[in-house]
N, C-alpha and C positions, 0 to 999 in steps of 0.2 A: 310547359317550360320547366325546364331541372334547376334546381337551384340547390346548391354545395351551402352546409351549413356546420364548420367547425369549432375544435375549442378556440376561439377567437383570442385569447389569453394568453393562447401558446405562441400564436404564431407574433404574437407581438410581445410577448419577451425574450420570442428568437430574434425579432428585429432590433427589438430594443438593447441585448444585451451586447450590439455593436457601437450603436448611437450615429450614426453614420453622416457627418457630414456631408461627406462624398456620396448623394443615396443612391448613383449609379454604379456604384463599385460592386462586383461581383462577388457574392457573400459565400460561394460555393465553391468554386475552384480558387481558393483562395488558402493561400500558406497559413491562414486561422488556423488549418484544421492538423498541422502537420503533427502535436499532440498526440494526433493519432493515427492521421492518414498515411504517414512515414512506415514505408514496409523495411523489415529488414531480412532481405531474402538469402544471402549470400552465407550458408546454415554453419561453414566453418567459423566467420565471423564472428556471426550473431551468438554464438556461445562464448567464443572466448570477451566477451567486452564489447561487440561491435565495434572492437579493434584490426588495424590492418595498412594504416598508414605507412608504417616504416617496416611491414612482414614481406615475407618473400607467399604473394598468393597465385593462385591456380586463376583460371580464366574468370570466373565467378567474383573473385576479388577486383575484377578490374574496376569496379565501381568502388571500390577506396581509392585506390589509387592507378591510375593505367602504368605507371613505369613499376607497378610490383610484380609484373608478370612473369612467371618462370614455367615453363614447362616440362617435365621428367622425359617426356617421350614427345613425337615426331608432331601428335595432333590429339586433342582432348575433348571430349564432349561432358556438358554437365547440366543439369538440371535440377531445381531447386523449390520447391515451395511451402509456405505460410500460414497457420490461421491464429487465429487471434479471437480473443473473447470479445464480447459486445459493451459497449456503455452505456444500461440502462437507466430509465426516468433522469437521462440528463437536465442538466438546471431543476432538479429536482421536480420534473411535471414529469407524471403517468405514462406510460407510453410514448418518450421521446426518448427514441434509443439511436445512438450513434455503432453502426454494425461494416463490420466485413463488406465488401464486396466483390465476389469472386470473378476472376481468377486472380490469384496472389503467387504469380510465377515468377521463374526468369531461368533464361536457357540458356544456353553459349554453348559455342565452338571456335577450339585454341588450335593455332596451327604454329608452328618452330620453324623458320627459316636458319640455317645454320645452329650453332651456338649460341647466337648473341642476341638476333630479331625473333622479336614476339608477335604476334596480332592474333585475330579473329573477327567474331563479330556474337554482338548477346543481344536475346531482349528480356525483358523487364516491365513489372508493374510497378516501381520507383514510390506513387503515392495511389493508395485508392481509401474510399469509405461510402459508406453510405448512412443518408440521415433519414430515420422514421419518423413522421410527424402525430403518426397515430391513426386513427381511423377517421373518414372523413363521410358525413352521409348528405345521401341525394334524398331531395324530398323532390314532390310533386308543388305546382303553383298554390297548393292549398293547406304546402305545409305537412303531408303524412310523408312520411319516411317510402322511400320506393326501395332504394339498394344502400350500400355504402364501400370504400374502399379504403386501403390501406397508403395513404400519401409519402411519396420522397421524393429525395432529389439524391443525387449520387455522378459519383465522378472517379475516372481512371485514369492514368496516365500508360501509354505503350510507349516505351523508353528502347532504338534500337540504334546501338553504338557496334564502333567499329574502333578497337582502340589497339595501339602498335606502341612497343619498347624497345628500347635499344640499352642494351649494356656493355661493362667494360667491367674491369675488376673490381673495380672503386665507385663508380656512377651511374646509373640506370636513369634514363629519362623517358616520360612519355606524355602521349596523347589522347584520348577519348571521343571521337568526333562522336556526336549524337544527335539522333532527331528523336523530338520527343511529342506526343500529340497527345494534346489533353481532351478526353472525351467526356462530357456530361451529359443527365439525364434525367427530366422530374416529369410527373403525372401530374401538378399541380393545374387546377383551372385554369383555363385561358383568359376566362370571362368569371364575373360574380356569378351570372348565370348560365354557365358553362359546364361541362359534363367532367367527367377523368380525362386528363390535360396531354397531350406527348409531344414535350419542348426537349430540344435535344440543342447540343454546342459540341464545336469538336475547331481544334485548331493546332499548329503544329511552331514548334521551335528549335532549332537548330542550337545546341549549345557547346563547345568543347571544354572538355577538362583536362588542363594541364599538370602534370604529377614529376616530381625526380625524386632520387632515393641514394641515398650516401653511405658508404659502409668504408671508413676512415679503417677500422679494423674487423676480427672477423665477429667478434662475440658485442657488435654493437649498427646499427645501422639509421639513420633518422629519413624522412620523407615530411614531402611536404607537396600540397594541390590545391588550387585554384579552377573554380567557374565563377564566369563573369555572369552579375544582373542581366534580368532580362523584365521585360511588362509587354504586359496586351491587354487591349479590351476587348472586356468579355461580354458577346451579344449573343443571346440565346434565339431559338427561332420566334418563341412569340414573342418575343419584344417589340416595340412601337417605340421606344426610345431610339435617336440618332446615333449613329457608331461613333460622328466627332462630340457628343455628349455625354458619352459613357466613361467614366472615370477608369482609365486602367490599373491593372492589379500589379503588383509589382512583385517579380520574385528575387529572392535574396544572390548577391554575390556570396561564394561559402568559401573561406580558407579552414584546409584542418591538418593540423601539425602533429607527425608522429616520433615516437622513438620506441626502438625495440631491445631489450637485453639477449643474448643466448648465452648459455651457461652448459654447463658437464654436454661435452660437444655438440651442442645443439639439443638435444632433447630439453633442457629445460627453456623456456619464452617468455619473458614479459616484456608488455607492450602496455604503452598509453600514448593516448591521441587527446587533442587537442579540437574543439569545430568550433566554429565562430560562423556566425550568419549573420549580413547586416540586413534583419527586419524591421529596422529601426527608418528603413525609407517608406515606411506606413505608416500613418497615424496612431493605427491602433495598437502599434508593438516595439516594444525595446529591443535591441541586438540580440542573438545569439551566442551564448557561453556552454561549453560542456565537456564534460572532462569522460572519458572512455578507461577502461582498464584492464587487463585482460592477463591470464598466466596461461600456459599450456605446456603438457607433462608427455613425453612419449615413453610411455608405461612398457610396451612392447612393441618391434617392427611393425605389428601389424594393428593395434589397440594405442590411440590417442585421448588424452582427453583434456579438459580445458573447462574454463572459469572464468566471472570476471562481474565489475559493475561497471554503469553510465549514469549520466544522469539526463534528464532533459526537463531542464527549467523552463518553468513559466516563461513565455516573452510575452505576455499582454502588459499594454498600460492603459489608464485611465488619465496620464499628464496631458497629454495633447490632444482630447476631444474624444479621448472611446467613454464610456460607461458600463462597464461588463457590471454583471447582475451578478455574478460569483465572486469572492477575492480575489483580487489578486494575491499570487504563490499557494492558490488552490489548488492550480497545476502543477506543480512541483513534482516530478516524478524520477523515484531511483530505482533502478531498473539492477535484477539479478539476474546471470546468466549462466548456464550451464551444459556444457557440449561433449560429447565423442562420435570418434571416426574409427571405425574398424575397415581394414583395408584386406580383400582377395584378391591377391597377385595385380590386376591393373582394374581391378573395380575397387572403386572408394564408398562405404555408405556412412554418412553426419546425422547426426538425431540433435537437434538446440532448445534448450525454457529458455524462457525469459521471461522476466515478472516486474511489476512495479506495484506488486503486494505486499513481500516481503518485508519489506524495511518501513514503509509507511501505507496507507491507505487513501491513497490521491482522488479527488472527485474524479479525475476520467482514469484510473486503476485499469489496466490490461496487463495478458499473459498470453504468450505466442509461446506456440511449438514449428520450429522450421525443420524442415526432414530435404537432403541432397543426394545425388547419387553421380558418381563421376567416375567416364572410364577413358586413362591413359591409351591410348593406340600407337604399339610400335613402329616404327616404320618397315619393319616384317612384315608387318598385318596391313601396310597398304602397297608396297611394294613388291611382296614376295620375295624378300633378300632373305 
């Protein structure tokens, strides 16, 4: 008989550093991790501020806001992806590292009905990560070490919306309709005396996000969007726990409020955004506050480029029944960003940093580089006019 013999230390100051009253609530797919699990793929954003609430964006922005959608041409394809550094010996133990897990995409295709109507359709990795627990070994019934392996658990989200605008001179409104499926996955033991584990979870939710965008004049614009709450309970395949005993996890309702400047006819942009998440309907977390900021300069027709901070504040508490093992506003992280877009006739390429090294040194510290590529299609080139 195999028996799993770990740092037994670790795994229960990962438990611990929750305190869980609820001890069925799903510690994994769970908005804890957005710290770090939150992608930001959309690479013209993610440079200037992961700003874009009140901008005039390409299909790729629709996930700021759906009524920001503007198209140059008849129908647009784009594609975008992420990586990001790892968070090693988290909570300060050996070999607990909070890491990437790829794929960190998100695609689209924009289609222009007349002048005014916008739609397509994108998908997205919205949130993913993966947790190493570290190395985990098999002995034999007698105690000698036989093999060992590498333990985690990890989770993805495949985010696929279909979102439509409508404008006028003055108003743009929209919509985001999205299915979103949350996929998980650990190796962790079935049993004390169980081998390498393969429990999987996957579940899906329907979300829409609603968005409009005001332009009172032309060198000024604000925008503003909403998604409703949502919870599930989250039952893994080995569980033995009942589905109406599982505590569900609750994900946040998010408003986030924009306004944009344009200045010497549009070449110059500044933008800040506003996000609010109510995480405050879990035990373990205060609301979400954050403030975005972003500038962007068109240096030349064909050469853009951009700048900006965010911030993403801690939301753990310890008032109402958590116990996290790290401080609170440990997490505190301000984030630098820096983008350009150099444009060939109806190909667009974006290169984005983004850092939360810079300015301070936060226990979970990451830096992403996002790289996009987008190409306008006239209606020449699908019609033959």
């Amino acid at each position: 008989m195999k028996i799993i013999i770990t740092a037994v230390f670790v795994l229960i100051t990962f438990l611990n550093c929750f305190s869980q009253p609820r001890n069925t609530e799903d510690i994994i797919l769970n908005p804890f991790w957005d710290f770090y699990a939150e992608n930001r793929l959309p690479a013209i954003n993610a440079g200037k501020g992961y700003t874009g609430v009140a901008a005039i964006n390409d299909i790729s922005g629709a996930s700021l806001n759906p009524a920001s959608i503007v198209l140059l041409e008849k129908m647009q394809v784009t594609g975008s992806y992420e990586v990001k550094s790892r968070i090693s010996n988290w909570l300060h133990v050996d070999q607990f590292d909070v890491k990437q897990y790829h794929p960190e995409i998100s695609v689209g295709v924009g289609y222009k009905f007349g002048n005014n109507l916008f739609t397509g359709i994108t998908y997205s990795n919205e949130n993913s990560f993966k947790l190493e627990y570290g190395p985990l070994l098999v002995t034999n019934q007698y105690g000698d070490p036989i093999s060992s392996y590498v333990a985690y658990s990890k989770y993805t989200t495949h985010n696929i919306s279909v979102p439509i605008a409508y404008r006028t001179r003055m108003f743009r409104a929209g919509i985001s309709l999205s299915a979103i499926n949350y996929s998980g996955a650990n190796n962790l033991p079935n049993s004390p005396s169980g081998g390498e584990g393969d429990n999987t979870v996957s579940f899906w939710k329907f979300v829409p996000t609603l968005g409009i965008l005001v332009t009172p004049i032309d060198q000024f614009s604000f925008g503003v969007t909403y998604s409703p709450p949502y919870q599930q309970r989250v039952r893994w395949s080995n569980s033995r726990v009942p589905e109406e005993q599982i505590a569900p996890v609750y994900y946040p309702a998010k408003i986030n409020v924009g306004t944009e400047f344009r200045l010497l006819d549009n070449k110059l942009l500044f933008d800040l955004d506003y996000r609010f998440a109510n995480t405050s309907r879990t035990y373990m977390f205060r609301d979400r506050h954050d403030l975005n900021f972003g500038v962007q300069y068109e240096l030349e027709p064909e050469l853009t480029v951009r700048g900006g901070v965010f911030t993403l504040l801690d939301y753990r508490t310890n008032g109402n029944g958590g116990n996290f093992t790290d401080p609170i506003g440990s997490y505190n992280q301000y984030f630098m960003t820096l983008g350009a877009t150099y444009k060939f006739r109806a190909l667009s390429v974006t290169l984005s940093y983004i850092s939360s090294t810079v300015f301070t040194k936060p226990d979970v510290s990451t830096s992403r580089i996002a790289a996009s590529v987008t190409w306008d299609i006239c209606s020449c080139m699908l019609y033959g006019n």
